[in-house]
N, C-alpha and C positions, 0 to 999 in steps of 0.2 A: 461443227465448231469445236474446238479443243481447247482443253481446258485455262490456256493461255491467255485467251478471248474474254472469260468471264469474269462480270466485275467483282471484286469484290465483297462482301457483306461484313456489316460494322460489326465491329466486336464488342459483344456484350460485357460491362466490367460485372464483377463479382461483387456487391456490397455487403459484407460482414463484418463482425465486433474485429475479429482479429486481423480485418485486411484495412481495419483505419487506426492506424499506427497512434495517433494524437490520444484516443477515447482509449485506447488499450493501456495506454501509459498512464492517463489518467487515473484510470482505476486502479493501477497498480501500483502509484501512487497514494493513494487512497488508503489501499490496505494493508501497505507495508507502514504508513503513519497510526493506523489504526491499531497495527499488532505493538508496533514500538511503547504507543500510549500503555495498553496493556500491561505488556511487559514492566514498564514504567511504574505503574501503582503496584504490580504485585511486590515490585525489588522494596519499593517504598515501604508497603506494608507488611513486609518481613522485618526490615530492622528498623520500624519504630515502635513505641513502648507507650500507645495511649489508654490511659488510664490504668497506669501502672506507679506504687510508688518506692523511689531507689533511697534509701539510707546517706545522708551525703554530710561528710563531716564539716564542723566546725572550723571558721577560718578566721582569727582576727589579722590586723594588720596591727 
C-alpha cells in the first residue's frame, strides 16, 4: 500500500495564550490602560502643589 492509500490523521490544534488572538488583546489591553493610568498620576503629581502656600495678590473691583 502507498502512501496515497492512507487516511489521513486529525490534526492536532496548538492551544496557547499567544495562538488565541481575543485573550492576547485582552491583556494587552489591560496593561497598556494600566501603564497610561500610571503615567497619568505621576504627570498629575508633578505639577500640583498640595499643601503648598502661593503669595496671591490683592484684587478689588
Amino acid at each position: 500500500m502507498n502512501d496515497y492509500n492512507k487516511p489521513e490523521e486529525p490534526r492536532k490544534e496548538k492551544r496557547s495564550l499567544a495562538g488565541n488572538s481575543i485573550i492576547l488583546n485582552l491583556i494587552i489591553i489591560v496593561v497598556v490602560a494600566a501603564i497610561g493610568l500610571w503615567i497619568s498620576y505621576i504627570s498629575i503629581a508633578l505639577f500640583t502643589k498640595h499643601g503648598q502656600k502661593d503669595i496671591v495678590p490683592n484684587v478689588e473691583n
